[in-house]
C-alpha positions in Angstrom: 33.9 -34.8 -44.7 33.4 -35.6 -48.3 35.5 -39.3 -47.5 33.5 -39.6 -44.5 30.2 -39.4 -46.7 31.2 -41.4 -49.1 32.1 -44.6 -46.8 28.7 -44.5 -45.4 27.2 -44.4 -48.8 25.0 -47.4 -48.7 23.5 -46.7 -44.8 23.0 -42.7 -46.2 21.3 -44.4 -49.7 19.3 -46.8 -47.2 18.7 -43.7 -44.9 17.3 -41.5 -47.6 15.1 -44.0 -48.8 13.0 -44.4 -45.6 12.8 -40.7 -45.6 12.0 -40.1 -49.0 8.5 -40.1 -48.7 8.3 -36.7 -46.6 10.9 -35.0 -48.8 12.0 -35.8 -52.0 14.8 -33.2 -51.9 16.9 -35.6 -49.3 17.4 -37.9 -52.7 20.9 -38.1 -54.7 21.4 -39.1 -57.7 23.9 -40.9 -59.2 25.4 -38.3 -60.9 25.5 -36.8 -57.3 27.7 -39.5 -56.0 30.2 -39.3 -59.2 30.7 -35.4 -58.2 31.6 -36.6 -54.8 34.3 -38.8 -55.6 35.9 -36.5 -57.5 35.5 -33.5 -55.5 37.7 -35.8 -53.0 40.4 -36.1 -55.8 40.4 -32.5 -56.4 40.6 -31.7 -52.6 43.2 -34.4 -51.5 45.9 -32.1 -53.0 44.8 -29.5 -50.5 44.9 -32.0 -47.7 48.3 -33.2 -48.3 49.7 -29.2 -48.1 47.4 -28.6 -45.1 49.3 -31.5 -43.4 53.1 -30.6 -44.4 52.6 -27.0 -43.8 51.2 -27.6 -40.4 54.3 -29.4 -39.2 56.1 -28.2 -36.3 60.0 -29.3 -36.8 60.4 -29.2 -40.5 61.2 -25.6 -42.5 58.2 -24.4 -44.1 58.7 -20.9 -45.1 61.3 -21.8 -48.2 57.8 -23.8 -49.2 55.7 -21.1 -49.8 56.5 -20.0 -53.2 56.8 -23.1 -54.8 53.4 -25.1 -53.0 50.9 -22.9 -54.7 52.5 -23.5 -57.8 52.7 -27.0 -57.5 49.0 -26.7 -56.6 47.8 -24.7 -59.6 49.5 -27.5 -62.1 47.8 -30.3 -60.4 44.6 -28.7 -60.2 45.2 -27.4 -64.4 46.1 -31.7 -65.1 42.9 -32.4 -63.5 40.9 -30.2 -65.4 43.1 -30.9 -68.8 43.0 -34.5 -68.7 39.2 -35.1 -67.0 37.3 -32.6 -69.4 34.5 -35.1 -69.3 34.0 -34.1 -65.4 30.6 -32.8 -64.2 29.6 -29.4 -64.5 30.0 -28.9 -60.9 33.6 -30.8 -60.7 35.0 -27.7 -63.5 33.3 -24.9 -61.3 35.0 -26.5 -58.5 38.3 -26.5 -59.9 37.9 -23.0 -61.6 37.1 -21.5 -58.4 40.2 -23.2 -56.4 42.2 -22.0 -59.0 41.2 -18.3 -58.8 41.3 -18.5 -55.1 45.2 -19.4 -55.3 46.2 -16.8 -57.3 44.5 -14.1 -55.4 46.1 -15.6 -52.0 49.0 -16.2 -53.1 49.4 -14.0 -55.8 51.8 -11.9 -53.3 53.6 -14.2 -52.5 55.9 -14.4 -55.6 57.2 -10.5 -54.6 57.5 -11.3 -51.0 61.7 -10.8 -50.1 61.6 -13.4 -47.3 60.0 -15.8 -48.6 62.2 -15.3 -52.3 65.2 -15.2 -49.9 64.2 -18.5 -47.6 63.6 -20.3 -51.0 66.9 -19.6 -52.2 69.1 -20.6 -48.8 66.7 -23.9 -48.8 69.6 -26.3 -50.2 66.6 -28.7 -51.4 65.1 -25.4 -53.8 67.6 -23.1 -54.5 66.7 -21.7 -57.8 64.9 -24.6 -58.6 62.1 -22.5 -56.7 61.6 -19.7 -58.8 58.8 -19.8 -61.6 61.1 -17.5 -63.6 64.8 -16.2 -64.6 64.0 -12.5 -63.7 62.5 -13.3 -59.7 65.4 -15.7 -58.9 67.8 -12.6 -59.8 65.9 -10.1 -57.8 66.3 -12.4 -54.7 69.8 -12.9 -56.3 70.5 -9.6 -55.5 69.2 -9.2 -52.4 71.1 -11.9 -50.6 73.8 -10.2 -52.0 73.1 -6.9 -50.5 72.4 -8.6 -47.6 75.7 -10.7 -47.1 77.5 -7.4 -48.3 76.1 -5.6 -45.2 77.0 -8.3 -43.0 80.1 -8.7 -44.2 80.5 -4.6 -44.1 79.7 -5.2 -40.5 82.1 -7.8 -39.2 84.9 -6.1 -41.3 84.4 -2.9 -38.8 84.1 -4.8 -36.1 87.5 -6.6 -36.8 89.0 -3.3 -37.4 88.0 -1.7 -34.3 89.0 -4.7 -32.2 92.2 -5.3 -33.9 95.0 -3.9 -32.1 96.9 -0.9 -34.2 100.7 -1.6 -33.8 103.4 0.8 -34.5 107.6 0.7 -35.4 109.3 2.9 -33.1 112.8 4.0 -34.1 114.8 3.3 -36.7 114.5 -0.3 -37.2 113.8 -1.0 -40.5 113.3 -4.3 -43.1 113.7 -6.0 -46.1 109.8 -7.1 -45.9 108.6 -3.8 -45.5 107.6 -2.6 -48.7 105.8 -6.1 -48.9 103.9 -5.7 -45.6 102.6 -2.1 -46.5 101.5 -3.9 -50.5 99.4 -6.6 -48.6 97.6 -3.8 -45.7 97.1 -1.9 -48.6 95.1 -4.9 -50.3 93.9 -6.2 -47.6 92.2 -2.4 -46.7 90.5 -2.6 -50.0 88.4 -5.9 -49.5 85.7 -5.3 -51.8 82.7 -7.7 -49.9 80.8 -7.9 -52.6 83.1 -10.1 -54.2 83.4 -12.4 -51.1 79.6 -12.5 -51.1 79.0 -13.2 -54.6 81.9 -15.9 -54.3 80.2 -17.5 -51.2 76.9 -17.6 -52.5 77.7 -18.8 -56.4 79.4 -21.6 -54.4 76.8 -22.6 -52.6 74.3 -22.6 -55.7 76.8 -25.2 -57.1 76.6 -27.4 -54.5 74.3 -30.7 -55.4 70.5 -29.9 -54.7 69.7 -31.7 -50.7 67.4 -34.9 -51.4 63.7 -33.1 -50.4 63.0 -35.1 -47.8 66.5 -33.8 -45.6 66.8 -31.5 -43.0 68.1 -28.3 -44.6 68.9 -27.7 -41.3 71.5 -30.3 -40.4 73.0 -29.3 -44.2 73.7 -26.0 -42.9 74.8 -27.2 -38.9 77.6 -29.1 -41.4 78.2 -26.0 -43.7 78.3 -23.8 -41.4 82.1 -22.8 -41.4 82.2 -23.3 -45.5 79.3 -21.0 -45.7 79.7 -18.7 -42.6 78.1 -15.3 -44.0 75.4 -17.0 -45.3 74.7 -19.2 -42.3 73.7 -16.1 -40.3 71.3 -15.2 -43.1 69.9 -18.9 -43.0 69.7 -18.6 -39.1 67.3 -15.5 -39.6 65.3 -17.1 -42.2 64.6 -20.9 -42.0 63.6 -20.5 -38.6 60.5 -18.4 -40.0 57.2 -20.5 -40.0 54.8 -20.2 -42.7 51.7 -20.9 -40.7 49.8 -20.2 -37.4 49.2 -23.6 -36.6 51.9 -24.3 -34.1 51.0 -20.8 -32.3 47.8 -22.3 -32.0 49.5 -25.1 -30.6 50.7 -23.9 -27.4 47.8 -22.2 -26.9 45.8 -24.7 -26.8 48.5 -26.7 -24.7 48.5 -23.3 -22.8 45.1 -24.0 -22.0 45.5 -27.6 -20.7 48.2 -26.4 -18.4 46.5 -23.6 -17.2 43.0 -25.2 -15.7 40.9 -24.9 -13.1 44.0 -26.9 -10.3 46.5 -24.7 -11.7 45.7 -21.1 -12.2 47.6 -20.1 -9.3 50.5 -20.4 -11.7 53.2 -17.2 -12.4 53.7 -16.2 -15.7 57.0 -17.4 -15.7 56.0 -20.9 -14.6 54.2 -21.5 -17.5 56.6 -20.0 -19.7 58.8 -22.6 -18.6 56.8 -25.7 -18.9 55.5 -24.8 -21.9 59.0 -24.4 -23.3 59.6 -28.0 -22.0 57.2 -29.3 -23.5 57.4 -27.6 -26.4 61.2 -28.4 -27.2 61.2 -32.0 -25.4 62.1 -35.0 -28.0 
């Protein structure tokens, strides 16, 4: 809106001064038109996150924590190095400020979102404002993969067929054979998850304008225990926005030709549409 104004500056200028005469309120100064333009500064850094969080087929919930961060610094850099700004122009940038920490504020002690962050190959722990809340996440995964891993290990036990030596047959190897069941029965999985994820935290950072996605379709057999984590997390979207989206699409499908329509129907073409390249 602000842009917008300030294109049509001369035909608002022209505007105003026809009009003046019946209200001398409509006039703005120059100092007016200075608050404007950097108002518009200020704001663009909101504009840029409103457009890549409102993307449809990119992850944006491993975003979350480190945005509003990135946000607060820029907005601080404008106010440290532009101290001659308007009155106005500081208030501005105070209250932005103010309104990021109490909105996101939460945010930093929100699991998910610590946990997407983490499994994001691009972030990692380069996501985390401190030591202490990367290993509180740290942890977490690793409860997490040790439960999964807890998991398939009794479903591999229950599945796998219990075989038994009949007789007197007897062998060489069998002392050997009972030494690895025995070690084998005491698979500790929190040392296969700490192992799996310290791995993957050693892996090169992903370039932040990849896919994480296609990193992990790649990794998924390197990293499998973690994949199934990714798979519940990454696929998590931090907005509304594409809800919205098929609504309103929802709408267009649904008019006044087609509301004879099934439930079903629409749940179909909408998932067409929705998932067509």
């Amino acid at each position: 809106m602000l842009e917008r104004f300030l294109l049509n500056k001369d035909p608002i200028i022209s505007c105003l001064a026809i009009l003046g005469g019946k209200s001398i309120t409509l006039n703005l100064k120059d100092t007016d038109w200075d608050v404007i333009q950097q108002c518009i500064k200020v704001l663009k850094v909101f504009d840029e996150v409103t457009k890549e969080m409102s993307a449809e087929k990119t992850v944006s919930l491993s975003k979350m924590k480190i945005l509003p961060r990135l946000m607060a610094r820029q907005l601080q850099s404008f106010k440290d190095k532009n101290e001659k700004y308007p009155e106005e122009t500081h208030a501005l940038i105070n209250n932005l400020l103010k309104g990021l920490s109490e909105r996101f504020g939460v945010i930093s002690s929100n699991e998910v979102v610590a946990q997407a962050t983490l499994l994001d190959p691009r972030f990692k722990k380069q996501g985390f404002a401190d030591e202490s809340t990367f290993h509180d996440c740290y942890t977490s995964v690793i409860a997490k993969m040790k439960s999964l891993l807890a998991q398939q290990e009794e479903t591999h036990q229950r599945s796998e067929p219990v075989t038994t030596i009949t007789g007197e047959s007897s062998s060489i190897w069998d002392d050997f054979d009972e030494t690895i069941n025995q070690l084998q029965g005491s698979h500790d999985p929190g040392c296969a998850a700490i192992v799996e994820l310290d791995k993957y935290l050693s892996e090169a950072y992903l370039c932040r304008n990849s896919d994480p996605l296609n990193w992990w379709g790649t990794r998924r057999l390197l990293y499998p225990t973690l994949y199934e984590l990714v798979l519940q997390m990454l696929c998590i979207p931090a907005t509304s926005v594409p809800c919205e989206r098929i609504f309103s699409k929802a709408g267009q499908i649904c008019n006044e030709r087609r509301n004879r329509l099934t439930s079903s129907k629409i749940e179909q073409i909408l998932f067409i549409n929705q998932n067509i390249d």
